[in-house]
C-alpha positions as CSV (number, residue, x, y, z in Angstrom):
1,X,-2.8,-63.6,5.6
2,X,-0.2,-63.1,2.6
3,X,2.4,-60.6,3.5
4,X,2.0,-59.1,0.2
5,X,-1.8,-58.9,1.4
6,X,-0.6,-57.0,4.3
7,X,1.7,-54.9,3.3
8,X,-1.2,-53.4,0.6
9,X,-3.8,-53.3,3.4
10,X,-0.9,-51.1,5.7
11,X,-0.7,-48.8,2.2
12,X,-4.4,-48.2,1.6
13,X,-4.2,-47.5,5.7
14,X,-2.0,-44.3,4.8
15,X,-3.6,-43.3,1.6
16,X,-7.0,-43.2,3.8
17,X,-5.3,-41.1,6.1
18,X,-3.5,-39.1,3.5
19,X,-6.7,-38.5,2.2
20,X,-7.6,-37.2,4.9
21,X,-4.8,-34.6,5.8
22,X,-5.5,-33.5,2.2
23,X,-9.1,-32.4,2.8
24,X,-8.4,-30.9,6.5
25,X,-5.6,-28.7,4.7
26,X,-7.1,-27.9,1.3
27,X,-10.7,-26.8,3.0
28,X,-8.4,-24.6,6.1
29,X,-6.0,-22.9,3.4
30,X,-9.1,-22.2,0.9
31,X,-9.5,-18.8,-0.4
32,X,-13.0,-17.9,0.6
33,X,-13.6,-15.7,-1.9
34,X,-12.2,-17.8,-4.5
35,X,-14.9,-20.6,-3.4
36,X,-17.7,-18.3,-3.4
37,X,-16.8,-17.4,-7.4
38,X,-16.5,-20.8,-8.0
39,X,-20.0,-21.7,-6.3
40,X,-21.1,-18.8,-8.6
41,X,-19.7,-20.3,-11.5
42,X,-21.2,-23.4,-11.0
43,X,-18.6,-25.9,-10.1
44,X,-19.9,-29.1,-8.9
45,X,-19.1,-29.1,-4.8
46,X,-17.7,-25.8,-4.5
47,X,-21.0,-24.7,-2.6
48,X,-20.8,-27.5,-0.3
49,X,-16.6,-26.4,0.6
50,X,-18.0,-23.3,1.3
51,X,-20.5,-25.2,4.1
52,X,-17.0,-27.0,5.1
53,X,-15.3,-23.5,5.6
54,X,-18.0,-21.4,7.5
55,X,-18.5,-24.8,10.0
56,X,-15.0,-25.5,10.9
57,X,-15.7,-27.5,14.1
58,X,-17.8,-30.2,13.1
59,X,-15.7,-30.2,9.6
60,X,-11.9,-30.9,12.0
61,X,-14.4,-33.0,14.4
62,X,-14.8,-35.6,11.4
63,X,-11.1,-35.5,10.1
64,X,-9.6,-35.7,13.3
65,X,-11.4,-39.2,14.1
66,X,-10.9,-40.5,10.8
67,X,-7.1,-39.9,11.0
68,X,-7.2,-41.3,14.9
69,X,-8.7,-44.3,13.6
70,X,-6.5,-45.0,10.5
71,X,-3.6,-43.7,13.2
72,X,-4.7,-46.8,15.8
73,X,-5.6,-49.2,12.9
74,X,-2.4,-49.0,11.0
75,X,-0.1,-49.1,14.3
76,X,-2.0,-52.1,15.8
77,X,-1.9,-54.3,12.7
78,X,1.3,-53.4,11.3
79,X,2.6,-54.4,15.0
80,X,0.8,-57.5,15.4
81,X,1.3,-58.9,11.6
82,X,4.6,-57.5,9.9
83,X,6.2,-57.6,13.6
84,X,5.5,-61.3,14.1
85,X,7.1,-62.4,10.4
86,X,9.9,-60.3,10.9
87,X,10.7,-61.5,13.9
88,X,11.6,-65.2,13.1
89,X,13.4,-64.0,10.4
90,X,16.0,-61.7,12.7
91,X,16.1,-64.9,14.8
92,X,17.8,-67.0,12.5
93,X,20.5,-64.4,12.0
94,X,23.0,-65.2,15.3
95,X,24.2,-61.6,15.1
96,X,21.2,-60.2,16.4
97,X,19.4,-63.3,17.2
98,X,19.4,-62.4,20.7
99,X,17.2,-59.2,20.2
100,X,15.3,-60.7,17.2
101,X,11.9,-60.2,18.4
102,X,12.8,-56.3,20.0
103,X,14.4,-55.4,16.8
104,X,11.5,-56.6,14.5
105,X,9.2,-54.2,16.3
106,X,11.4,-51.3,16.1
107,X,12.2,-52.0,12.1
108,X,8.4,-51.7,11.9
109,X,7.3,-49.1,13.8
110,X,10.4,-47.0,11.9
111,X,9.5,-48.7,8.5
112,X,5.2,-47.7,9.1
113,X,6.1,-44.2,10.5
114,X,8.3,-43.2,7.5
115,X,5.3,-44.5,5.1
116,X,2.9,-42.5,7.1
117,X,4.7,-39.6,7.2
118,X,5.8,-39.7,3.0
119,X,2.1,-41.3,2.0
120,X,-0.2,-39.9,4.7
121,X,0.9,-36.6,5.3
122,X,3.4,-34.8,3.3
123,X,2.7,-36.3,-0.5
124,X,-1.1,-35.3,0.3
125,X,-0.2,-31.9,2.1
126,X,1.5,-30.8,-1.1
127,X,-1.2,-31.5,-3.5
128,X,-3.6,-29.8,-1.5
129,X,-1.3,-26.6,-1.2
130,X,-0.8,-26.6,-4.8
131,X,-4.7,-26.1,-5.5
132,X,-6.5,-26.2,-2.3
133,X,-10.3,-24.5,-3.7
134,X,-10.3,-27.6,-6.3
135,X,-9.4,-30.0,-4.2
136,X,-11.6,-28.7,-1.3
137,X,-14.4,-28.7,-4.3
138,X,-13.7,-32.1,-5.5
139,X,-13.7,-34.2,-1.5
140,X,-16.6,-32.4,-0.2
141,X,-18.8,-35.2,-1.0
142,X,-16.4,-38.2,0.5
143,X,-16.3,-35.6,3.7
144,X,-20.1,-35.5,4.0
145,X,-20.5,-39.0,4.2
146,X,-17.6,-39.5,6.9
147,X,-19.5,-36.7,8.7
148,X,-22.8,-39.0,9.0
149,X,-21.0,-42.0,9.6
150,X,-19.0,-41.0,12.5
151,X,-22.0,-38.1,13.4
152,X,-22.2,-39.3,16.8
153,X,-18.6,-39.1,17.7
154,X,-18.4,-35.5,15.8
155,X,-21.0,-34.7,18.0
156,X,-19.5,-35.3,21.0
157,X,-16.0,-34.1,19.9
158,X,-17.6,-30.9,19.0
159,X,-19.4,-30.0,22.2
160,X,-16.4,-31.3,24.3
161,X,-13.8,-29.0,22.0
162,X,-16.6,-25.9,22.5
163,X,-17.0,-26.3,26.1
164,X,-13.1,-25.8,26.8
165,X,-13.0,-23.2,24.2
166,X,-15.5,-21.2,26.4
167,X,-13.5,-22.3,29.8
168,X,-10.5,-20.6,28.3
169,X,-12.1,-17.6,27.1
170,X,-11.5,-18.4,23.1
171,X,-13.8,-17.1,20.7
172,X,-14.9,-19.4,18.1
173,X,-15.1,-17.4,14.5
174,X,-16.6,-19.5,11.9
175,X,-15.1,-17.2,9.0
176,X,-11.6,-16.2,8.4
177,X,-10.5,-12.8,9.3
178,X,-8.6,-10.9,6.3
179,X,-6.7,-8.5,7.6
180,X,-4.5,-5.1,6.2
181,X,-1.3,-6.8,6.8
182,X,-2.7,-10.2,4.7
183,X,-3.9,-8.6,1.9
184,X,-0.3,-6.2,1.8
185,X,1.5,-9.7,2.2
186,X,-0.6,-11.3,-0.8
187,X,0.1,-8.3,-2.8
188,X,3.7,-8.3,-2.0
189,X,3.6,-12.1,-3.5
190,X,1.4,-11.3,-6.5
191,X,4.2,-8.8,-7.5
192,X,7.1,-11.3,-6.8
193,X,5.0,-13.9,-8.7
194,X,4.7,-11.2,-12.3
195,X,1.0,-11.4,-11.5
196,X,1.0,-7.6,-10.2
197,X,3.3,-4.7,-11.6
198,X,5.6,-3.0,-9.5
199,X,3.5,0.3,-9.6
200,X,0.6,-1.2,-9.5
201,X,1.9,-2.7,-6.3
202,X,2.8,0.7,-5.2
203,X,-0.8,2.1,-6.5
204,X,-2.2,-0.2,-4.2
205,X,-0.4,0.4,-1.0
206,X,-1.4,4.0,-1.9
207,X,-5.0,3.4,-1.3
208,X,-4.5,1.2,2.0
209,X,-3.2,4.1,3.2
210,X,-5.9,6.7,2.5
211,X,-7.6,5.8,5.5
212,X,-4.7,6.1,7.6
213,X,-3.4,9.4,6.7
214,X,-4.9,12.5,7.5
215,X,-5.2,15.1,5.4
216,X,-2.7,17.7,7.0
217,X,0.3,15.1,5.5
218,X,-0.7,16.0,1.6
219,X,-1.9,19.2,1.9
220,X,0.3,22.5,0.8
221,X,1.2,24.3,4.4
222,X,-0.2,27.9,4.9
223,X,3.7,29.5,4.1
224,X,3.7,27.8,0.8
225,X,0.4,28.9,-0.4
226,X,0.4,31.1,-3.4
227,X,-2.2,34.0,-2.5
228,X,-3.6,37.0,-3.6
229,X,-4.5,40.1,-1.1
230,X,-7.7,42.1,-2.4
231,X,-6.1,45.5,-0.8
232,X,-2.8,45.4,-3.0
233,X,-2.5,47.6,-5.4
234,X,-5.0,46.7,-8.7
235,X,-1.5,47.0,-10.7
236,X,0.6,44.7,-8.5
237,X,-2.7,42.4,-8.2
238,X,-2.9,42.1,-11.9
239,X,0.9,41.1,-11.9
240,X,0.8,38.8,-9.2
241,X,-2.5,36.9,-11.1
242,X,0.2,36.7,-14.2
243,X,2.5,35.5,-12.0
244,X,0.9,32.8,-10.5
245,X,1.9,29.7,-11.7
246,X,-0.7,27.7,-10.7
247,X,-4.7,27.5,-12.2
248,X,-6.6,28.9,-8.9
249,X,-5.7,31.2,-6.5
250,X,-6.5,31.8,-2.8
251,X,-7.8,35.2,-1.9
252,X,-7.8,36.8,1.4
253,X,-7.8,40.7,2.3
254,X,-5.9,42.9,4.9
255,X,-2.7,41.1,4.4
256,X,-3.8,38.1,6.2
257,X,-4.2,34.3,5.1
258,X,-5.6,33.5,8.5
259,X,-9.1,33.9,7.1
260,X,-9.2,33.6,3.5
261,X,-12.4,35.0,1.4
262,X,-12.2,31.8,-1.2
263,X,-11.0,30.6,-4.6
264,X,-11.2,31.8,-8.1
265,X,-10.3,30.2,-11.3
266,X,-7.8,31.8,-13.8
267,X,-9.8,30.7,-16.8
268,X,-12.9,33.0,-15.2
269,X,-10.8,36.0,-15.2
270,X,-9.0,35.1,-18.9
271,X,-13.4,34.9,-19.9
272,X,-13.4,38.0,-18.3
273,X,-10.9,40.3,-19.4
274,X,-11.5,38.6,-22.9
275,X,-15.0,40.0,-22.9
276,X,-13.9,43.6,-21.9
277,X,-15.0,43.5,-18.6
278,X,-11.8,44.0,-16.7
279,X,-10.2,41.9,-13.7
280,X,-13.7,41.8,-11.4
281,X,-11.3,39.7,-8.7
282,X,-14.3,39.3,-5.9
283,X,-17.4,38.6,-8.5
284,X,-15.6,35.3,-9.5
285,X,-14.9,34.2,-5.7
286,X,-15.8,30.9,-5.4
287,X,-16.7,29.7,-1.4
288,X,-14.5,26.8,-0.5
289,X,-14.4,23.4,0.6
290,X,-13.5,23.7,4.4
291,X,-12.1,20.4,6.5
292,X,-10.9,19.9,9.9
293,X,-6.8,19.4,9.9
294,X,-8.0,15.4,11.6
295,X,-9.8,14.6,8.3
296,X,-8.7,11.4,6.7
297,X,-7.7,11.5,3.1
298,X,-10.3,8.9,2.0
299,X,-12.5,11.0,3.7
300,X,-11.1,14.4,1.7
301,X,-11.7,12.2,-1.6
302,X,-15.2,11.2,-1.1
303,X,-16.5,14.9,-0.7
304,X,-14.4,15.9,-3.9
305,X,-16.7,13.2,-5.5
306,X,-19.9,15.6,-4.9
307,X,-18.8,19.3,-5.2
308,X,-17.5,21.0,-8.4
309,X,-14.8,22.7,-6.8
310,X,-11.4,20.6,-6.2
311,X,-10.0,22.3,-3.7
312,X,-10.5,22.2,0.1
313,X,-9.0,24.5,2.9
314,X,-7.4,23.0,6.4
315,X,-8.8,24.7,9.2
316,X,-7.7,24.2,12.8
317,X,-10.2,24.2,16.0
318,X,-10.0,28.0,15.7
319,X,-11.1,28.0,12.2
320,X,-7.9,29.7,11.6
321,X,-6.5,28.5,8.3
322,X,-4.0,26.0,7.7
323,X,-3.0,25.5,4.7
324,X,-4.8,24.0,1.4
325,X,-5.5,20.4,-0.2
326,X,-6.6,19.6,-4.1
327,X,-7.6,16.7,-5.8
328,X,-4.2,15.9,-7.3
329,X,-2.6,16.4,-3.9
330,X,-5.0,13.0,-3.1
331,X,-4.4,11.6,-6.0
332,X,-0.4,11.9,-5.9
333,X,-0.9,9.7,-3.1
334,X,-2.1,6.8,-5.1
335,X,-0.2,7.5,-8.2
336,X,3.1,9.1,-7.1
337,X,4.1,12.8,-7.3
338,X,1.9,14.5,-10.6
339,X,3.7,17.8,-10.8
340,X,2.2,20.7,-12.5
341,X,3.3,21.5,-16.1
342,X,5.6,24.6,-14.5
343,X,7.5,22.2,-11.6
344,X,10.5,20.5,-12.1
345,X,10.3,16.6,-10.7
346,X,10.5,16.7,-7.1
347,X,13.3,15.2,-5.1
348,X,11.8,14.7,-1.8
349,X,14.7,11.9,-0.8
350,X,18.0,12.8,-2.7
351,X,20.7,9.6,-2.2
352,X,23.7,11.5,-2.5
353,X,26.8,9.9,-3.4
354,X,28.1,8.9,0.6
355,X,25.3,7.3,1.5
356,X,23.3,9.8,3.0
357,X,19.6,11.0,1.9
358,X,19.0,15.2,1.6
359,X,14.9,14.8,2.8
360,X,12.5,18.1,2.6
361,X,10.8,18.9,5.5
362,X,7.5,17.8,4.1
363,X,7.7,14.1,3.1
364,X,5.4,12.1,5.0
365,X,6.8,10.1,8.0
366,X,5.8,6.8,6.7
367,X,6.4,7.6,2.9
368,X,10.3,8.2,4.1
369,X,9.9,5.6,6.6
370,X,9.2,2.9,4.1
371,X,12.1,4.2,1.5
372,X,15.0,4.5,4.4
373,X,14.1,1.4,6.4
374,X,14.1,3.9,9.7
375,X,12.7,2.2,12.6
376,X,8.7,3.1,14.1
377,X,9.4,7.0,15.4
378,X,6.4,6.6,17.0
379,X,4.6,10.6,17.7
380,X,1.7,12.7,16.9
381,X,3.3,14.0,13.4
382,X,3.4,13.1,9.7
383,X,6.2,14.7,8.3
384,X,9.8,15.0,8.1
385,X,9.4,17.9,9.7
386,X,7.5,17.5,12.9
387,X,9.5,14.5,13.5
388,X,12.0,16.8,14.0
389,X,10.1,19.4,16.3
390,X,9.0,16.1,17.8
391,X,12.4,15.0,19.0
392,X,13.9,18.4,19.7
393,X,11.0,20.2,21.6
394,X,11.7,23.7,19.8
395,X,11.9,25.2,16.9
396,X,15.4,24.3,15.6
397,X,18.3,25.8,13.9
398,X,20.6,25.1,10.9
399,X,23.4,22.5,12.5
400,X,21.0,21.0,15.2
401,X,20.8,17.4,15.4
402,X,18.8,14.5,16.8
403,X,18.6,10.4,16.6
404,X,16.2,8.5,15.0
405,X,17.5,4.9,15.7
406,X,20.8,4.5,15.3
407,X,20.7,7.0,11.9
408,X,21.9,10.7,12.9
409,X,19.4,13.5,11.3
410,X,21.1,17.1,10.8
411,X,18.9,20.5,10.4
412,X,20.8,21.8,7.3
413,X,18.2,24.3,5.8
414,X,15.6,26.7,7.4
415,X,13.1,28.8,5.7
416,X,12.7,31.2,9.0
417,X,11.0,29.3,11.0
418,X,9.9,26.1,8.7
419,X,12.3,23.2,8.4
420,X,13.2,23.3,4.7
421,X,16.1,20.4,4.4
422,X,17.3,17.5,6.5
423,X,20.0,15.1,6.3
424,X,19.3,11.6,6.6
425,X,23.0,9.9,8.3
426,X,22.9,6.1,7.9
427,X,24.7,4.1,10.7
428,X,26.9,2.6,8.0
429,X,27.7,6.3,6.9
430,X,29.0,6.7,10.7
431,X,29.7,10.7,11.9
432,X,31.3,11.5,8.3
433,X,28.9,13.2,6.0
434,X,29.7,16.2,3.4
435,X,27.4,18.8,3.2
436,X,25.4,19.4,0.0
């Protein structure tokens, strides 16, 4: 045979086998999704890629004894054909005359494994990366007939690949497995890419973490709660409803928030006092929403969706009352901090200018987690706050201080016995900090 002859039977060898690598990778790294729209759509093949994807085994089976065969092919007649003409050639060179046979085998094997490598694997590998739904799509059809020629060899690969599967205790899944951490990852890449804005990004992880968070880390704790007590004086109740800064107010009697009656909108009263019949507080009490304190956010959100008030109270086991939770507490979560038309823009992490962070007591553990790189604090709390109570097992005092990793976090303000402000000590900030 012509060595020309050769040489292109060695090269359509590889390109088989390239072809090859190029359908195992394109069909494995395949968006499912992405195939199912396309199969939707209409595009010729992208049904049968879908077939490909949710039968794995038999799918590898087939590949996997095409490449073996191109593998043995390629080795045995580049050895016997290119090694036999190269080796009279090396002989009639006296420098290495001596080895001229040896060294004609090794020049071959090193000149067939770097075409392999280049034409049978990487080249293809690339252009199946670069769109791997098309290209699974478009070699579907090639694959199917590979799969009936070599049916009875796929058949035995398969059972023998399943039966020491089930000897090691693997579980065969014939669907890929998206997980949180994937879909953050591909999200994370989309907004690298320009594909996803930065706060849509940020939207995003929002939502992920609905399910995650309960709803005693958003809600407003029982000492911050603006509320109105039914026994006060009508006067001083009247000025503390003018006072108010926000649109509904809690209302409890006897001095005590522990059990609060309900809610009542300040519009109803305006309505009220507009049509001459005074303040009437308890006819405009509106029963609330109330939750357990273990309630997931998501949770909190879907049973906004079906009543008309927008406003829920935390209770504990006791019933005794926590604190409360409205809609735009949820959906500061997704969108970042909405402050009402009377607040300033919060500063719940202050950088200050040597390198520490000033934190309130009520930022959420992961929220400030995520910003200050600190490492997994692990605990049953979610704020600032009770990580603090966490990791000094009492209530604390200004000047206490505790470790979080190698950061140092000082108690700097207390509002009696609730943890008002905290300061955040990087390591690279050392034992030097000035206080605010």
């Amino acid at each position: 045979m012509d060595v020309v002859l050769e040489i292109a039977v060695l090269i359509a060898l590889f390109l088989v086998n390239g072809f090859f690598a190029m359908a195992e990778l394109a069909v494995v790294s395949s968006r499912r999704l992405r195939l199912q729209q396309m199969a939707d759509d209409g595009r010729p093949g992208a049904a049968q890629a879908l077939l490909l994807a949710d039968n794995p085994g038999r799918f590898l089976s087939a590949v996997q004894v095409g490449i073996t065969l191109i593998g043995i092919l390629s080795g045995a007649f580049g050895g016997a054909t290119l090694g036999q003409r190269l080796g009279p050639v090396l002989d009639s060179i006296p420098a290495v005359a001596p080895y001229g046979n040896e060294l004609a085998v090794v020049l071959v094997v090193v000149a067939i494994t770097a075409l392999s490598v280049v034409l049978g694997e990487l080249v293809p590998k690339q252009i199946a990366l670069s769109a791997p739904e098309a290209i699974a799509a478009r070699i579907t059809r090639p694959l199917f007939v590979v799969g009936y020629l070599f049916r009875p060899f796929v058949w035995l690969l398969e059972r023998s690949s399943a039966g020491l599967l089930a000897l090691l205790g693997v579980e065969r899944r014939s669907a890929a497995v998206v997980t949180e951490e994937e879909v953050r990852f591909t999200i994370a890449e989309g907004t690298e890419a320009g594909v996803i804005e930065k706060v849509e990004e940020q939207m995003i992880h929002g939502v992920l973490a609905l399910a995650d968070r309960p709803v005693v880390a958003v809600m407003t704790p029982r000492p911050d709660v603006y509320w109105i007590d039914l026994d006060d004086d009508p006067a001083q109740v009247a000025r503390e409803v003018a006072e108010c800064p926000y649109s509904r107010l809690v209302v409890a009697r006897g001095g005590d928030l522990g059990r609060p009656l309900g809610v009542m909108q300040k519009k109803d009263l305006v309505e009220g006092l507009l049509a001459g019949r005074g303040l009437q507080l308890e006819a405009h009490l509106r029963e609330p929403v109330y939750v357990p304190e273990n309630v997931s956010v998501l949770r909190m959100l879907e049973m906004f969706r079906k009543v008309p008030v927008h406003i829920a109270f935390v209770v504990d086991e006791y019933g005794d009352f926590l604190g409360l939770v409205t809609l735009t507490d949820i959906l500061s979560e997704i969108a970042g901090d909405l402050p009402e038309e009377h607040e300033p823009m919060p500063e719940d992490i202050t950088p200050r200018p040597d390198g520490t962070y000033l934190v309130d007591g009520r930022v959420a553990i992961d929220e400030l987690a995520n910003k200050l790189g600190l490492p997994s604090a692990g605990g049953e709390f979610h704020t600032a706050a009770g990580l603090a109570l966490e990791r000094l097992a009492r209530i604390p005092i200004e000047g206490d201080t505790f470790a979080v990793g190698d950061w140092r976090v000082e108690v700097i303000d207390m509002d009696g016995r609730r943890i008002d402000k905290l300061l955040f000590v990087p390591p690279s900030a050392g034992g030097e900090n000035a206080r605010a």
